[in-house]
VOGU-3710 file (C-alpha; in Angstrom, 3 decimals, decimal comma):
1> xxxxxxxxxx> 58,121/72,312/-80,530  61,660/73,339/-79,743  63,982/70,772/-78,284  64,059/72,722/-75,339  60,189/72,197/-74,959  60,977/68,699/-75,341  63,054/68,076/-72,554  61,330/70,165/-69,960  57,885/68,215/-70,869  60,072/64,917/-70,647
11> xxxxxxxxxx> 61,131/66,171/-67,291  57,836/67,031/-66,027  56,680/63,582/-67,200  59,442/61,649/-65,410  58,825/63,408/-62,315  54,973/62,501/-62,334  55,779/59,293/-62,656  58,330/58,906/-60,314  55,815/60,667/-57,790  52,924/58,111/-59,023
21> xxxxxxxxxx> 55,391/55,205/-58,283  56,145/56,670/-54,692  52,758/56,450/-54,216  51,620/53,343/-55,557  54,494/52,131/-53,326  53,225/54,081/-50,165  49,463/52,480/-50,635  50,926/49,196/-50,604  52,994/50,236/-47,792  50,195/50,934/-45,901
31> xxxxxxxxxx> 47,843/48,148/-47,266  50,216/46,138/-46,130  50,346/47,433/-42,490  46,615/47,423/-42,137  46,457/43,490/-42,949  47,500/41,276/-39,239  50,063/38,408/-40,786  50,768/35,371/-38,150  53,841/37,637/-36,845  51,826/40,803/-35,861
41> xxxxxxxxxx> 49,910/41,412/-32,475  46,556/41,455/-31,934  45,119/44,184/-33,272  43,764/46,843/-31,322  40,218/47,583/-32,335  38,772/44,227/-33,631  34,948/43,477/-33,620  33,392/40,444/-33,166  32,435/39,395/-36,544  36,241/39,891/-37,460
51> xxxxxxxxxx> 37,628/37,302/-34,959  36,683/34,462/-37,500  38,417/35,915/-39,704  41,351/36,901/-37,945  44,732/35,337/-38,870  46,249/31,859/-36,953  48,084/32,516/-33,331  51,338/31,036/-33,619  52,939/29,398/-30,509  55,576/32,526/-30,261
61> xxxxxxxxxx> 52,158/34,834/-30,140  50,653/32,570/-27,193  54,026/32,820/-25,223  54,706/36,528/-26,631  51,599/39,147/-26,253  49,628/39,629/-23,096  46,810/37,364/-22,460  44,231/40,168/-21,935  44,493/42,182/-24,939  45,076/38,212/-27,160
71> xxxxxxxxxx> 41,706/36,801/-25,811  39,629/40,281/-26,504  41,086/39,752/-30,525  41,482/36,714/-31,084  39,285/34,359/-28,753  35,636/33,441/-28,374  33,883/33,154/-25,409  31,722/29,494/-25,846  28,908/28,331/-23,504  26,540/25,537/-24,272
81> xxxxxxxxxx> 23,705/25,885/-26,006  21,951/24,785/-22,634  23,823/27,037/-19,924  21,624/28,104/-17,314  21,138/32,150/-17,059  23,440/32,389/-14,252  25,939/30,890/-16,715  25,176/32,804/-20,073  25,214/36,608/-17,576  28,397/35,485/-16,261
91> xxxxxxxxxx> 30,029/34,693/-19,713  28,739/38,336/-20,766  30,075/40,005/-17,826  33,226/38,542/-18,534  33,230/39,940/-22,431  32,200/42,956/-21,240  34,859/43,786/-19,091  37,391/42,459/-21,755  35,586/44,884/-23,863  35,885/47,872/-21,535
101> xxxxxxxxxx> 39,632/47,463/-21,106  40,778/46,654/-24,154  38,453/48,483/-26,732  37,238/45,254/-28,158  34,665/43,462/-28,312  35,136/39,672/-27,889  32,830/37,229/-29,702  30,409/35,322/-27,556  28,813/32,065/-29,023  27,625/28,549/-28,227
111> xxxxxxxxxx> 29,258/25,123/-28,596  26,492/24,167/-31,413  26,496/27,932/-33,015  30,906/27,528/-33,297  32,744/24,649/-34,531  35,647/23,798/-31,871  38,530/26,148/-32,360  42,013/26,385/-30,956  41,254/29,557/-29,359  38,395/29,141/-27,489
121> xxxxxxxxxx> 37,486/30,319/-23,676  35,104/27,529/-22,451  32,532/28,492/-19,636  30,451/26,143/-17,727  29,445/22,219/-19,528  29,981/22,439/-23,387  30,177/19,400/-25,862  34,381/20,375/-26,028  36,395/17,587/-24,998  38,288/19,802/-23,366
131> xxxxxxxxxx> 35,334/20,404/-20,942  34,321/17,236/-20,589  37,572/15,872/-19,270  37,544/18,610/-16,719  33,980/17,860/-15,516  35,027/14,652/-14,368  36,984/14,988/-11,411  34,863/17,925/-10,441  32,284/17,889/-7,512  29,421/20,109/-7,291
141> xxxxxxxxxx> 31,112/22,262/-5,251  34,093/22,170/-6,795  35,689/24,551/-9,551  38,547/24,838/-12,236  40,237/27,160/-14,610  42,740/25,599/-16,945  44,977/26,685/-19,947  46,136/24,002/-22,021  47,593/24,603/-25,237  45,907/27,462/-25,661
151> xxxxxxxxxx> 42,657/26,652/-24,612  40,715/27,841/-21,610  38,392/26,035/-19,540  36,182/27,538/-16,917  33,958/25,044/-15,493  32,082/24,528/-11,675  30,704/21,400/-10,813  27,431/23,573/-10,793  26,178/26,615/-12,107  26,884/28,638/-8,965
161> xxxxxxxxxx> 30,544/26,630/-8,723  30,408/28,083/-12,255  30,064/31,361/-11,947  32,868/31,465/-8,979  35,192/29,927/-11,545  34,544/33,363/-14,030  34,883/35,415/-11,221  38,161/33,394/-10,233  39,554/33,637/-13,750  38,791/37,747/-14,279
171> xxxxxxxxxx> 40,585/38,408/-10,689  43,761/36,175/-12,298  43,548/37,633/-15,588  43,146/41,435/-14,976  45,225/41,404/-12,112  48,316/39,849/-14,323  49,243/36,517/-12,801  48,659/34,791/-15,909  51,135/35,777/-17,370  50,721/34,365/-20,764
181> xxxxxxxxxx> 48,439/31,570/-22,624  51,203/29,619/-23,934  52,390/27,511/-20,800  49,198/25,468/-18,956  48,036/26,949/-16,019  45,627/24,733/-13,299  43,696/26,437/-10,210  41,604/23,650/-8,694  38,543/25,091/-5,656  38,719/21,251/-3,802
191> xxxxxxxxxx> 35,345/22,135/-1,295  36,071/18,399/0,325  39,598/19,983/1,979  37,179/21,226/4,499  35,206/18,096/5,627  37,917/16,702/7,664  36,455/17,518/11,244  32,552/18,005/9,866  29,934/16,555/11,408  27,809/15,366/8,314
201> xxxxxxxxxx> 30,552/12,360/7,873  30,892/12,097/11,999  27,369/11,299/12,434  27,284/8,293/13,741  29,769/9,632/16,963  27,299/12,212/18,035  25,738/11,920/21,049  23,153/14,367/21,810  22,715/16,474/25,371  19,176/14,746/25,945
211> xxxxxxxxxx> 19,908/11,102/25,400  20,341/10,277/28,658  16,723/11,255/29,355  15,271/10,476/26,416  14,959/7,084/24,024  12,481/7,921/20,624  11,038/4,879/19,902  11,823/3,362/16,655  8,587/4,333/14,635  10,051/7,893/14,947
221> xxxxxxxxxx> 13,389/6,680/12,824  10,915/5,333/10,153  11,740/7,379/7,025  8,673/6,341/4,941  6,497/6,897/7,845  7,458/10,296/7,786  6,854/10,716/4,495  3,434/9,156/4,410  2,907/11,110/7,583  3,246/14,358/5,810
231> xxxxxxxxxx> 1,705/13,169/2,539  -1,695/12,579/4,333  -4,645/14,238/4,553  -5,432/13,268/7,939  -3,485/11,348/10,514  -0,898/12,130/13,461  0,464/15,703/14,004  3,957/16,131/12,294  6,710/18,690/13,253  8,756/21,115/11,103
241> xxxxxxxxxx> 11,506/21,883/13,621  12,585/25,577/13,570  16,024/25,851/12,406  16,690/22,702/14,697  16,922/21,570/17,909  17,446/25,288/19,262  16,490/24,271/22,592  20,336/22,676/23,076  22,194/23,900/19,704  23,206/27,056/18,048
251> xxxxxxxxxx> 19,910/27,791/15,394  20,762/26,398/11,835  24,056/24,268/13,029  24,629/20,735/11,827  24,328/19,559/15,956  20,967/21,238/15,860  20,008/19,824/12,327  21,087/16,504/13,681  19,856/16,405/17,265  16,109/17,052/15,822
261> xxxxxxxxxx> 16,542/14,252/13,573  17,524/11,780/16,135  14,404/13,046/18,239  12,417/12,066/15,444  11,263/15,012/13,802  9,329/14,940/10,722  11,227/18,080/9,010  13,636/20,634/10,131  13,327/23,985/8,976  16,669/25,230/7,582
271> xxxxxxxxxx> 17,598/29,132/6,096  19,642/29,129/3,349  22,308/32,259/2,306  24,836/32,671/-0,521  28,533/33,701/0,495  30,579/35,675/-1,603  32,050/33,409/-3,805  28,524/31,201/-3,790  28,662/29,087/-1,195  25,032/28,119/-0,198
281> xxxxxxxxxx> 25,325/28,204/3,493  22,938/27,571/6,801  21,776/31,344/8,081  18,662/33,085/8,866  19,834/36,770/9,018  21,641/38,907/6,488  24,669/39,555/8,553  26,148/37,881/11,022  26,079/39,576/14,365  23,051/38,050/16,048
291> xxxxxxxxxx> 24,274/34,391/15,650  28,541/34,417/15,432  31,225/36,001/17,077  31,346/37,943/14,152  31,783/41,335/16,844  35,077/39,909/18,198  36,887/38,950/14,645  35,302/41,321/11,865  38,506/43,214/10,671  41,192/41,025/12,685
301> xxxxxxxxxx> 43,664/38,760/10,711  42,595/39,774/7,477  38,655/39,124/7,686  36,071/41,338/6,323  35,123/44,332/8,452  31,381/44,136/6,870  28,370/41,820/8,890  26,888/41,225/5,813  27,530/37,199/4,515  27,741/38,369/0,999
311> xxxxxxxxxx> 30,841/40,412/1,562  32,310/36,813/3,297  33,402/33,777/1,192  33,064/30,278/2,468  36,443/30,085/3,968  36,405/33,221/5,868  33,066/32,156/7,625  34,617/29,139/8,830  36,786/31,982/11,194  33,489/32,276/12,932
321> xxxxxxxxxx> 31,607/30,423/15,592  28,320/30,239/16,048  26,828/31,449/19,301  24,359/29,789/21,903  22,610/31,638/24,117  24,544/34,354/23,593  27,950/32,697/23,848  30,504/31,230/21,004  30,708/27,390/20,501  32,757/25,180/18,936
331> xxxxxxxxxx> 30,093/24,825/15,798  30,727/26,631/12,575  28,486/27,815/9,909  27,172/24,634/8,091  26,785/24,752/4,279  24,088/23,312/2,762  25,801/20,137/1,551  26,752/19,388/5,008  23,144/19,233/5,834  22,204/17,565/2,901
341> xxxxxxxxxx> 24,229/14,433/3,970  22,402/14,523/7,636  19,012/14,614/5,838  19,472/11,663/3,446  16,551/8,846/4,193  16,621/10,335/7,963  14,224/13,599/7,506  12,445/16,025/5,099  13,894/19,703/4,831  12,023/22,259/5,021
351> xxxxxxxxxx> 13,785/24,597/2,704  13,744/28,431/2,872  15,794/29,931/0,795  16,362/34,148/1,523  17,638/34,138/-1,695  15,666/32,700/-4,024  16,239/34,598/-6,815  19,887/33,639/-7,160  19,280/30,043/-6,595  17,406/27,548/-8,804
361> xxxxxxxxxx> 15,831/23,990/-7,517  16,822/22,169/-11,120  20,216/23,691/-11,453  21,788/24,877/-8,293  19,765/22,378/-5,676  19,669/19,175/-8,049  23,301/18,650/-8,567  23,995/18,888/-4,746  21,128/16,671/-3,619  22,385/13,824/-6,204
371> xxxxxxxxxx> 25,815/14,073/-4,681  24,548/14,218/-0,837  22,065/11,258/-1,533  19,444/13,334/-0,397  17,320/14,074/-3,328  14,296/12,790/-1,665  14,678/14,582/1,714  13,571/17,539/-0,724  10,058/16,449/-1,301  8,266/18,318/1,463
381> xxxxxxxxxx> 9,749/21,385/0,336  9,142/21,335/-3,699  6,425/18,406/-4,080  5,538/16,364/-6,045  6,132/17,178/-9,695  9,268/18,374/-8,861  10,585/15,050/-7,788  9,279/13,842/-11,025  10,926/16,621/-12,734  14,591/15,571/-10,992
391> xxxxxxxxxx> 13,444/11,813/-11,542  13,831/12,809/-15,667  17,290/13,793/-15,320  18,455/10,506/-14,490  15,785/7,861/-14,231  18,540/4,859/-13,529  18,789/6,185/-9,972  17,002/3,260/-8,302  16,348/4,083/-5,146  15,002/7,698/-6,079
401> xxxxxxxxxx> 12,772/5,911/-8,694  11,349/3,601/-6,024  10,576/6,598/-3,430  8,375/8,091/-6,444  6,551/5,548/-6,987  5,476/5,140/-3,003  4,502/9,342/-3,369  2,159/8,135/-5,925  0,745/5,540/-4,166  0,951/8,225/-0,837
411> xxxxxxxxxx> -0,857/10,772/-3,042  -3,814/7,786/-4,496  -4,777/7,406/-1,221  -5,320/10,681/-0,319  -7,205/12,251/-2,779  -3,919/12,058/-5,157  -3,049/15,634/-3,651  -0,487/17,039/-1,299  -1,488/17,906/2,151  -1,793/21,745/2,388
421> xxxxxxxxxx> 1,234/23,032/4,031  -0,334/25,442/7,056  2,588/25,572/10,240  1,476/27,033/13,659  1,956/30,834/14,454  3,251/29,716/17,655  1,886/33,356/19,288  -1,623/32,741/18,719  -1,726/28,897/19,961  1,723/28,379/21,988
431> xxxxxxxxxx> 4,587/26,247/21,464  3,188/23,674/23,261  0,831/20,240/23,627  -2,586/21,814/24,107  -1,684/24,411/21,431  -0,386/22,116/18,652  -3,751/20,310/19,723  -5,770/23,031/18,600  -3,595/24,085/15,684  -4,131/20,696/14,571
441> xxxxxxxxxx> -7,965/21,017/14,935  -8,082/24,175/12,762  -6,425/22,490/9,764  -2,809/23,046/10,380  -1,120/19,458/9,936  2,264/19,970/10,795  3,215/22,334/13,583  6,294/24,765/12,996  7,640/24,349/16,408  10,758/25,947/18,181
451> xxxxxxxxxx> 10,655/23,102/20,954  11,481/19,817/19,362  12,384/18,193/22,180  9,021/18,560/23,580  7,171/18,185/21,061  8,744/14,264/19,977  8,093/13,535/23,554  4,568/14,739/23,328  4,421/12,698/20,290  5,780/9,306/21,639
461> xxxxxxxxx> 3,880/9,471/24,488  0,287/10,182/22,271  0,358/9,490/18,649  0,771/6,520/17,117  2,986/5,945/13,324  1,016/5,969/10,309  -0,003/2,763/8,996  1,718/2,357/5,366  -0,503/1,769/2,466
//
């Protein structure tokens, strides 16, 4: 081989490896690249599974990248391993809009499935302390969302409070006003700001439009009589008053709710509706029309144009006034927690609910009637096992214990079986004496009546109370 052989093949050698060297270097370049370090953002297509393994958030990343695209990498979405349904869909609606916008798919898990991690959102009661620190100032109407230190707590003081608080914290975080997830952030829903001028804690004060003409006589006050009453087999007619004292009152108002208490009815029929952010309140209808002003202030001063109560939070129905005899009052859509307080060891509600498939008895109604004190006033409405069921969840309440034990001794009287529930079609016997008379006489026990007034003076003058076991 000539030496001129020699240098070209030396030459062509050199180069090769020069060019394998540039390469070697450019793989690690880009290996390099493809691995996140503490200093790099969030990448932008991350899976679920990978979050685990993704690298530590510094405090500079918290203060640094946007919250939206940090929480779809990096952050998993926990529940507890109990969450109601409404809870667990709510979570997942929340991940999936994450996922929608930013391309990635945030991990979803439980508090026992996870071990607690820095960068966690919390939704609803877990076993984080984090959680359980915010739970306790909470009512069950009341919701949070807080950012401490990274961590982010979403919690009602129910399920449907709950849920509010998700829809509360997407609204903040897709519409940019948090701005990041290093510096804490509070919003606090307080539902006792509006109880100042209610009714339900002004009780006492109210005088009612008959009481001039017409003293009950104690018997009628007797709030074990009127359970026994409606336990029985056999015995006096009761009275399931018809969305209240509608004779005086706007239908489904607290004055109506408590005017047919202090009459002495046996139960008042309430309707129950959810608002837009999940407000259980007093209504029969769907919209609002029939019963509010709702014709003179739809669309004015920033209120929803719609009738419908769903398109209407809480807040915005309190605009409204509810009409009597076709004219506006001074009474405002009630929630149901208002009226829970009226009913406590004074009546039995007779609950119907026009939405029953977005509100549960254990989770939604429970925590409100242990709050309101009114957990027994429920009894004619869900029966029996149910108050045993409620019992279970906290058998140290005392007086709730007691009033289970006189149902079973109600119930071992009577056969040890509820009374069937049959109410008066008030068009085939009329709203009146003779008819409840012969309503009575064909098996229905308690008359569904739209005249309370009448029908506790009917019943003062010409039944007598139940004699207690």
């Amino acid at each position: 081989m000539t030496s001129s052989n020699k240098n070209f093949i030396g030459k062509r050698l050199r180069l090769a490896g020069l060019a394998a060297l540039m390469l070697l270097i450019l793989a690690l370049t880009v290996s390099c690249t493809a691995e996140p370090t503490e200093d790099d953002p969030p990448a932008s297509v991350v899976t679920s599974q990978e979050v685990t393994e993704a690298p530590a958030v510094t405090e500079e990343d918290l203060s640094t990248y946007a919250p939206l695209p940090l929480i779809a990498s990096r952050y998993t979405l926990i529940c507890s391993s109990k969450a109601p349904e409404k809870v667990r869909l709510a979570a997942e609606e929340l991940a999936g809009k994450i996922a929608e916008a930013e391309k990635v798919t945030p991990a979803v898990s439980t508090d026992l499935k996870t071990e607690a991690s820095r960068l966690e959102l919390l939704i609803g009661e877990t076993d984080r302390a984090e959680s359980i620190e915010a739970a306790e100032s909470l009512g069950c109407m009341d919701y949070t969302v807080r950012i401490r230190n990274g961590k982010i707590v979403i919690l009602g003081g129910s399920p449907l409070a709950t849920v509010q608080a998700v829809r509360v914290f997407t609204e903040m975080l897709f519409d940019g006003r948090i701005e990041n997830l290093g510096s804490d952030l509070t919003y606090d829903y307080d539902y006792d700001r509006f109880f100042a001028d209610s009714l339900a804690f002004l009780a006492d004060t109210f005088v009612p439009k008959w009481a001039s003409s017409f003293t009950p006589p104690a018997w009628m006050h007797d709030y074990d009589e009127k359970v026994y009453a409606l336990t029985c087999q056999s015995g006096r007619i009761t009275s399931s008053s018809h969305r209240g004292d509608v004779v005086n009152y706007p239908e489904n108002s607290l004055e109506a709710i408590l005017s047919a208490i202090m009459l002495g009815a046996d139960a008042v029929e309430i309707d129950i509706r959810l608002t837009k952010d999940n407000v259980m309140v007093l209504m029969h209808d769907e919209t609002l029309p029939r019963t509010t002003d709702w014709n003179k202030k739809a669309g004015k001063n920033g209120l929803p144009k719609s009738p419908k109560i769903e398109d209407w939070t809480y807040e915005q129905l309190r605009e409204l006034r509810l009409l009597y005899n076709g004219k506006p009052t001074e009474s405002m859509i009630p929630t149901l927690y208002e009226a829970a307080l009226l009913f406590g060891g004074r009546a039995q509600i007779h609950f119907d609910c026009k939405v029953s498939d977005k509100i549960d008895r254990n989770t939604d109604i429970y925590p409100l009637a242990e709050e309101t004190g009114s957990k027994s006033s429920f009894f004619y409405s869900f029966g029996y096992d149910m108050m045993l069921k409620w019992l279970s969840y906290d058998s140290k309440d005392v007086e709730f214990r007691e009033f289970t034990k006189k149902i079973t001794i109600y119930l071992a009287q009577n056969g040890n079986s509820l009374r069937k529930s049959k109410f008066d079609l008030l068009a085939k016997y009329g709203d009146e004496p003779q008819g409840w008379k012969s309503a009575y006489n064909d098996g229905y026990k308690t008359v569904y009546t739209d005249n309370i007034v009448l029908f506790c003076r009917f019943s003062a003058a010409q039944q007598k109370p139940m004699p207690l076991p």
